[in-house]
Structure formats: structure tokens, C-alpha cells
C-alpha positions in Angstrom: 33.2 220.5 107.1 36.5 218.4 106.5 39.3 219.5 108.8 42.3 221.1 107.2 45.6 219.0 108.7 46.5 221.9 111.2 43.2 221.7 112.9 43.5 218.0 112.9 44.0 217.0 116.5 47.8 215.2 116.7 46.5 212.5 118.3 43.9 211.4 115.8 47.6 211.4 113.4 49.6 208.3 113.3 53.1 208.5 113.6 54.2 208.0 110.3 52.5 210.5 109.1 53.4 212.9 111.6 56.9 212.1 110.4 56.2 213.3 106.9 58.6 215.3 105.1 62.2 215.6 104.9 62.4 212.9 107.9 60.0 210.9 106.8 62.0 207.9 105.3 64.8 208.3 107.6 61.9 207.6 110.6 60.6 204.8 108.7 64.3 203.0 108.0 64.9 203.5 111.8 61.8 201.8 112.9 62.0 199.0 110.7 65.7 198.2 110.7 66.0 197.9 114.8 63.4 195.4 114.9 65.2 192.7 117.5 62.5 190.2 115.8 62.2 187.7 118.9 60.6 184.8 116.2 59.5 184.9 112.8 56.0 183.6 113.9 55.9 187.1 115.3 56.4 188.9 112.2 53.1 189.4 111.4 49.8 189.0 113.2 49.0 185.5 113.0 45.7 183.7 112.3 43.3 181.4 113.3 40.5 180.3 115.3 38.6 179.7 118.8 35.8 177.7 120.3 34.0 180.2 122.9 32.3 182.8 120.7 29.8 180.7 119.3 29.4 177.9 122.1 31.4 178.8 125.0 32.8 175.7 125.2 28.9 173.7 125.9 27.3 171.2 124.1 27.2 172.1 120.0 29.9 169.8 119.5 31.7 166.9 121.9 35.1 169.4 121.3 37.3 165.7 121.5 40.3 164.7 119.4 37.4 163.2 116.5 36.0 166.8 116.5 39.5 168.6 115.9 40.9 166.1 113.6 37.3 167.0 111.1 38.1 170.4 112.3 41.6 170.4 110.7 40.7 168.1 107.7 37.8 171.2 106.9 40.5 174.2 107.3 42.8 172.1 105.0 39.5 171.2 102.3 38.2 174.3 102.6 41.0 176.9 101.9 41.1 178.9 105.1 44.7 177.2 106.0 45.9 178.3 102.6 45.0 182.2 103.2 46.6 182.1 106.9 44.5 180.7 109.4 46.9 178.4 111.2 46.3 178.2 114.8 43.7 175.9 116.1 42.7 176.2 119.8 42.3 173.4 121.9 40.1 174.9 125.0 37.3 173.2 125.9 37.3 170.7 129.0 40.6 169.4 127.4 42.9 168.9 130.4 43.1 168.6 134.3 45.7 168.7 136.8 47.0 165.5 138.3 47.6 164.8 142.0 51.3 165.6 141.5 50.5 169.5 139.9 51.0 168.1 136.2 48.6 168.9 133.6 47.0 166.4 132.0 44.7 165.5 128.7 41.2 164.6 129.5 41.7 161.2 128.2 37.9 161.0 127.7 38.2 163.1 124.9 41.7 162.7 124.1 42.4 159.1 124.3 45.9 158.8 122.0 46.9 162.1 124.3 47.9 165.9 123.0 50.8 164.6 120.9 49.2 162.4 118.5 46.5 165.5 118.4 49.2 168.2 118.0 51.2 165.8 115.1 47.8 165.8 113.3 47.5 169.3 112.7 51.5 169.9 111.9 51.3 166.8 109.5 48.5 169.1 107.7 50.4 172.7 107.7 48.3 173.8 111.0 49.4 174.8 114.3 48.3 174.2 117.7 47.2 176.6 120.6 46.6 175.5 124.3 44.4 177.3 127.1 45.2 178.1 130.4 44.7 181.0 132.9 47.3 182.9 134.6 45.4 182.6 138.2 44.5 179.4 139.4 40.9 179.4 138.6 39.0 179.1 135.3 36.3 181.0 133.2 33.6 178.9 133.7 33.2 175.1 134.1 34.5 173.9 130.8 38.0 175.2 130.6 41.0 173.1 132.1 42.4 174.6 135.5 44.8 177.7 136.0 48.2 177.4 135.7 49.0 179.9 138.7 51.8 178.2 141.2 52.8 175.9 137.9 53.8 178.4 135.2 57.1 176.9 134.6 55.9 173.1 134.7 53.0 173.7 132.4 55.0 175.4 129.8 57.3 173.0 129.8 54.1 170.3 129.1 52.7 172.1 126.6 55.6 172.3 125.0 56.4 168.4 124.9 53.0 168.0 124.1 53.4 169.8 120.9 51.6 172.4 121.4 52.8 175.7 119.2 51.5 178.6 121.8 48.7 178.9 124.4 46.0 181.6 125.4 46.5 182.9 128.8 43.4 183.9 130.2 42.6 186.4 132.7 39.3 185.3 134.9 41.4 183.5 137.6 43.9 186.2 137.6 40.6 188.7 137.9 39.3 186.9 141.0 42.7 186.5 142.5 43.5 190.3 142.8 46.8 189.7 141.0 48.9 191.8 138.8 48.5 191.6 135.4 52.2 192.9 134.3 53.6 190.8 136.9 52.0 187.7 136.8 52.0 187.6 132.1 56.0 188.3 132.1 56.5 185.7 135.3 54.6 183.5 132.7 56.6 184.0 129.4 59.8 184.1 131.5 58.8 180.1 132.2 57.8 179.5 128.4 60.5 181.3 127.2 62.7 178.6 128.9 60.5 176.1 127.0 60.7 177.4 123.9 61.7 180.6 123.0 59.0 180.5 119.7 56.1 179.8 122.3 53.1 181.9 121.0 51.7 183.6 124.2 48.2 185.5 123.9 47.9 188.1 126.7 44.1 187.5 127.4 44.0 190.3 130.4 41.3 192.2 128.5 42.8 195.3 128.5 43.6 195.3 132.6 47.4 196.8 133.2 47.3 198.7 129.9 49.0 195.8 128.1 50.1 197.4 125.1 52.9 199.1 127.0 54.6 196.2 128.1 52.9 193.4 126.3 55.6 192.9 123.8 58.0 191.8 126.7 55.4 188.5 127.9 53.7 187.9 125.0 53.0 188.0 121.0 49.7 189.6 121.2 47.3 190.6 123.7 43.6 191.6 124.3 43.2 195.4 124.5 39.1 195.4 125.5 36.7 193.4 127.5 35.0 189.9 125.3 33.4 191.4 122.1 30.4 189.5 122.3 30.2 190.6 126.6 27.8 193.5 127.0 27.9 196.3 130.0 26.6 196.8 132.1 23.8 194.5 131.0 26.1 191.3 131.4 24.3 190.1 128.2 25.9 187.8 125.2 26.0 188.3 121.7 28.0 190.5 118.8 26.3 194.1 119.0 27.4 197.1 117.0 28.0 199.4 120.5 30.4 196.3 121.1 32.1 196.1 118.0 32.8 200.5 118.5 34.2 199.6 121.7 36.2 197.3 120.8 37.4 199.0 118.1 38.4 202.3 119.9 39.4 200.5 122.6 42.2 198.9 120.6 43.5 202.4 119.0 47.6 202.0 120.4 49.3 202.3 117.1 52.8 203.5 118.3 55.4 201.5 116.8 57.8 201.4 119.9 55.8 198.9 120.9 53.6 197.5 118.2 54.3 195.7 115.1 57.2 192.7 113.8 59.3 191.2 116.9 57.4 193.0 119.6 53.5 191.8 119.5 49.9 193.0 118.4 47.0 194.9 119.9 44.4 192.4 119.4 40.6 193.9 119.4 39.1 190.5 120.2 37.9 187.2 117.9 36.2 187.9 114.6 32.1 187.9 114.7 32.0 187.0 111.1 29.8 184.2 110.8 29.0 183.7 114.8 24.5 184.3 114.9 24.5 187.6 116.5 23.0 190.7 116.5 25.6 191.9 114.0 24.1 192.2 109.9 26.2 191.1 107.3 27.2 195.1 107.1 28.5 195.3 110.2 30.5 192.1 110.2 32.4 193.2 107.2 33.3 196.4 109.1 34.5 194.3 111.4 36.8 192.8 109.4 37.5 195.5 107.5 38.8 197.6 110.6 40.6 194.6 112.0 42.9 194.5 108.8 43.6 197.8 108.8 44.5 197.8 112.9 46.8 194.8 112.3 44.7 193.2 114.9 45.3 189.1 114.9 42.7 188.1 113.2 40.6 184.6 115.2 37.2 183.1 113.6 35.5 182.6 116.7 32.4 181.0 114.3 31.1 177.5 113.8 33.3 177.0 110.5 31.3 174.2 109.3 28.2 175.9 109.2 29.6 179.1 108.2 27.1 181.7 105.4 28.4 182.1 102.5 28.6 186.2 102.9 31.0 185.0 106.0 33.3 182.8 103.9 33.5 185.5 101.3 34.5 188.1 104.0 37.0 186.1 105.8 39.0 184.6 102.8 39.0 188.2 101.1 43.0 187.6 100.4 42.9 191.7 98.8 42.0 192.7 103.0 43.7 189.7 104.5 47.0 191.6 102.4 46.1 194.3 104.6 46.0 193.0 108.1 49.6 190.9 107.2 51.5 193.5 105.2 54.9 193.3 106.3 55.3 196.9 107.7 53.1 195.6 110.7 52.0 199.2 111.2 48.7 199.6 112.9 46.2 201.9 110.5 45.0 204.7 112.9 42.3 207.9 112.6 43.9 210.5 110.3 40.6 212.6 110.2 37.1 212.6 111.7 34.3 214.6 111.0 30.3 214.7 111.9 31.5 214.5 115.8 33.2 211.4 115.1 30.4 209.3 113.1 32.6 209.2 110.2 36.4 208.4 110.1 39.5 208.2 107.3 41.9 205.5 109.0 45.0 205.3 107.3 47.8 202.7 107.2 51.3 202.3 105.3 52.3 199.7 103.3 55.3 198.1 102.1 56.0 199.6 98.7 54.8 202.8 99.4 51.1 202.6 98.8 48.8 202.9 101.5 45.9 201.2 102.6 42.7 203.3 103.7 39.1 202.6 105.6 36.2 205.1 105.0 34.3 204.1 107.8 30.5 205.2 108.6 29.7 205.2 112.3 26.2 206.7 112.0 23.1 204.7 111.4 22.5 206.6 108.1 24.5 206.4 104.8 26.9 209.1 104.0 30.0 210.1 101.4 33.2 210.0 102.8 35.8 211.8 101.4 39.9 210.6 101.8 41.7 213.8 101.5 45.9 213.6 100.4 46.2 215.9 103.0 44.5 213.7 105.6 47.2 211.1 104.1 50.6 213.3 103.9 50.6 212.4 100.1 50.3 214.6 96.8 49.9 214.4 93.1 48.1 211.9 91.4 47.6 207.7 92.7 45.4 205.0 91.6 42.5 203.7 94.0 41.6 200.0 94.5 38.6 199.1 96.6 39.4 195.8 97.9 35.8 194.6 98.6 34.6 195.4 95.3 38.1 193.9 93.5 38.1 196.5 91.3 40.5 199.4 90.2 38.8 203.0 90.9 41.0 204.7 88.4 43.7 207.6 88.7 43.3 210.5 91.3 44.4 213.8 92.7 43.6 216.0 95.6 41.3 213.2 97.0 38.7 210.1 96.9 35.1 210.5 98.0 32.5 207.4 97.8 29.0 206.7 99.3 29.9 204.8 102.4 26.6 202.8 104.2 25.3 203.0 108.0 27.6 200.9 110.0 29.8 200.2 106.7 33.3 200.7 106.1 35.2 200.6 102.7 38.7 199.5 102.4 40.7 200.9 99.4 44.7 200.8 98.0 46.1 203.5 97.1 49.4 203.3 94.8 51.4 205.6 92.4 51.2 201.9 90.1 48.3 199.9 89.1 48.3 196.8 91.7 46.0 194.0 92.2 46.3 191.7 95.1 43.6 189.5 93.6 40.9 187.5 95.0 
């Protein structure tokens, strides 16, 4: 049975809703208007992709400066730069330290250096991310070394090198027994005085609780373990218990400090497209829940050999809308019923309509129903289901649909017909 709104549990509520009524607007002005908006790269959560989820940085491709030029030449050709995946990481076995501290490219695979690599992807619209660790160790045995001891000197490198931001890992960190606060702001302090647009990614997997102070060394930052890392089993690959952890894992919506000028809860790299144990159902979710979480949103697939179900989900510019409306409010759980197997997430838009995500937990297909009092709205609004790209018609009271296992729908709802488009 559907929960009325008083036996809703508050915390299952976002915030803006909580602040319906009278206050409502007046709440919303206020946490809008005192944005101190650090960089306008921050404004929304940005786009792009990484190397490890599908490879982990072995032997599918040589990952040199031939391999990232074709890889920005297909982002250009193919459309995905033109719907907002901008940032390219450059991670695998692409620099070392010299005998004076100094990082340096592998010239093996880099021969013309990082700046004639970094000017190729400007010169095509593109930006470029780096790859340290905030300890002195690595991740494996294919990423460059830490950057611990050298924060402010490799900053300063990347920065001459062209390079736009740079994921800050956590392994070495791990190993080290150091602090994640600590040790992220130390770092963005030194970027900062670099650049003041550096992109940081806080890669501390969720150690330190980094959504409450993220937003002070960083732009975004992991909020769970890898996506594709299973425990205890220590196995690889995409699995749905994964994707649910993930997913709750990242649930830290409060706008003091998420959303435009102070950073983004990331759930981890998209599995759209990465071979996996995921179906094409459950990678839609995926996407589908990232959107409505404002979670960055990384392909971490083999692009050039990416299914045709995967292209059409990640270049779905109706969801993509979504994820980089400019709000930057992250959707959150405004009802659950069936002990938690099926969820109404709920997120506002600029404008005033509101984006919503019927999504089925359970292994078994059920209806969902969005109730206007789940959603703190009333009268009559029109429904668009954004994976169908088509208009539901005119409403009151609520929307119900059949909603399959492990399936999420993500609908529009406005008081004016709108269509984003494809």
C-alpha cells in the first residue's frame, strides 16, 4: 500500500520538497542565489570518459598519443562531444617521475610530449584529464606514480602541460594510512595555486565521508567503492548488487553541499556498453538513476566498439537534460514501497517541472505509481517519458506505468507541453 506523505519517513524526502508551501520559493531563491560558483566548469556535472572499466589499463589498446588522437577524432565523428562528453582521461602508463621529483610523459608513448597531446583535444572542443594518486603509490602496475611529497610541483606540471583537471586516486593514499580530508584539500590547495579552474576528482571511494567537505578540495568525488569491484568476493565485472550499492551509496542530496560552485556526488563510471554481467535493462537504469542523482556522468566503455542499445542510451539528450539541468539538485527517494523494491525519486527542474524515476528493484515486473503528493504538487500536469520520447498526455492526482525487473522509467512532468527532443 502507497504511503500517505505523513507516514513518509523525512529522510526518504528531499529538501525541496520538505520546503514546500508558503517557503517553498523563498528556500529555493536562497539556495540558488548564494552560490559562490568557484568556476563555471563546475556549474554542472561534467562529462566524459575513462580507460579502467573495460581494460584496466592492460593490453586492448597501446593507450599512446596515436590511440588518443583516434580517440578524440571518434568523440568528435561520432556525436558524443556534441551532447557533453568533454573530458578525456589520460591514465594508463602515461608518465613517471624523474630523478629530480618531476613528473614526466612516457615518451614511449608520448613522443611530441603532453602538450602537443593536450593542444589536440582543445583544438577539437575536448578537454583533457590527468591521473595521479594522492599517496605515493599506484593502483596497480600501469598507472604513473603518486603524487604524495609533490602535490604542489605536479599541479603546477599538469597544468603547463595542458592538462584541464586530473583524477586523484586513492589506493596509495589506502596503503599509506593517510587522511583522506587532509591529504584531498592539501592537494587542491597546490592546484588551486595552479589554476584556480583545475578540475579535481576526489577518487577516495567514499573513505572520510567526502560529500561533507568535498566541495572545499575538489569538483566531484567518489561516494562508493569501484562499481565493477565486488565484496567480499574481490571479483570484477558490472553486477546488479553493484550497481544498488552504488546507487544508495551515493544518496547525499543536501544542497549545502551539493550542486553548482560546490561539487557532485559521483556514483562511479557508467557500465553502459563495458561486457558485464549487467543486461541492456539494467544498464539503462543505470543511466537513468545517474541523471536523476546529478552524478558526473564517465563512459568507462570501449567507445569504438560500443552496441548500438549503448549508444542510444548514452546520447539520450531528453535524460542527459536531466543529469545537466541547471538547478544541479540531486533527485532523491520521495516514496518507497514493497520493503524498498520499488522507489519514486524525484528531482526539480529549472522552470518548474520536475523530473521523476519509477524505479523497479525486484527481479519481477511491477506498476509504479508517482503520486502528486509523493511530489508536493497539485492539479493537473503533462507527463513525458524520456526513453520512449513521447508525451503521456495531461494528468491529475498521479501517474502509474508497468515498470520491468531491474528497470527504471524516467518521465517530465510540466504544467506546459515540453519536448527536449532526441
Amino acid at each position: 500500500m502507497v504511503k500517505s506523505p505523513a507516514q513518509i519517513p523525512q529522510k526518504l524526502v528531499p529538501r525541496w520538497i520538505r520546503a514546500c508551501g508558503a517557503g517553498f520559493a523563498m528556500a529555493l531563491m536562497l539556495m540558488v542565489g548564494t552560490v559562490n560558483c568557484r568556476s563555471q566548469e563546475n556549474s554542472t556535472p561534467p562529462m566524459g570518459w575513462e580507460p579502467w572499466n573495460f581494460d584496466h589499463c592492460r593490453n586492448r589498446y597501446r593507450w599512446d598519443e596515436k590511440f588518443h588522437e583516434k580517440l578524440a577524432d571518434f568523440f568528435v565523428s561520432s556525436g558524443l562531444r556534441d551532447v557533453g562528453y568533454k573530458y578525456l582521461t589520460i591514465e594508463c602508463g602515461d608518465h613517471y617521475r624523474d630523478q629530480d621529483g618531476h613528473i614526466q610523459p612516457n615518451r614511449e608513448k608520448f613522443p611530441n610530449g603532453f602538450k602537443r597531446m593536450t593542444d589536440y583535444l582543445h583544438e577539437r572542443g575536448l578537454k583533457a584529464r590527468a591521473y595521479t594518486d594522492v599517496g605515493q603509490g599506484k593502483c596497480c602496475c600501469f598507472e604513473g606514480a603518486g603524487s604524495w611529497g609533490h602535490y604542489e610541483d605536479d599541479a603546477k606540471r599538469w597544468v603547463e602541460f595542458g592538462f584541464d583537471g586530473v583524477k586523484v586516486d586513492w589506493c596509495g593514499g589506502d596503503k599509506e594510512g593517510l587522511d583522506p580530508k587532509t591529504q584531498y584539500r592539501r592537494f587542491a590547495e597546490a592546484a588551486r595555486k595552479a589554476s584556480p579552474d583545475f578540475l579535481i576528482e576526489i577518487c577516495s571511494w567514499g573513505r572520510g565521508n567526502p560529500w561533507l567537505w568535498g566541495r572545499d578540495a575538489g569538483a566531484f568525488w567518489r561516494t562508493s567503492i569501484d562499481i565493477d569491484y565486488d565484496l567480499p568476493t574481490d571479483k570484477l565485472g558490472g553486477t546488479w548488487k553493484n550497481l544498488m550499492r552504488n546507487l544508495d551509496d551515493n544518496r547525499h542530496s543536501d544542497p549545502q553541499y551539493v550542486g553548482p560552485g560546490r561539487g557532485w556526488n559521483y556514483a562511479d563510471m557508467l557500465m553502459v556498453g563495458v561486457p558485464s554481467a549487467l543486461t541492456e535493462t539494467e544498464q539503462r537504469t543505470q543511466f537513468s538513476m545517474w541523471a536523476i542523482m546529478a552524478s558526473p556522468l564517465f563512459l568507462g566503455n570501449d567507445v569504438f566498439e560500443m552496441p548500438q542499445f549503448a549508444r542510444r542510451i548514452v546520447m539520450n539528450k531528453e535524460v542527459i537534460a536531466i543529469d545537466q539541468d541547471p538547478l544541479g539538485i540531486q533527485g532523491d527517494v520521495v516514496n518507497e514501497y514493497n520493503q524498498g523494491e520499488l522507489q519514486v525519486w524525484a528531482k526539480k527542474l529549472k522552470g518548474g517541472s520536475l523530473a521523476v524515476a519509477l524505479l523497479n528493484r525486484d527481479s519481477a515486473a511491477h506498476p509504479i505509481t508517482a503520486h502528486w503528493s509523493d511530489l508536493g504538487i497539485s492539479g493537473a500536469w503533462n507527463v513525458r517519458d524520456l526513453w520512449e520520447h513521447a508525451d503521456k498526455g495531461s494528468f491529475t492526482g498521479g501517474y502509474a506505468m508497468e515498470v520491468p525487473a531491474h528497470g527504471a522509467a524516467v518521465l517530465e512532468f510540466s504544467r506546459l507541453s515540453a519536448n527536449r527532443g532526441n
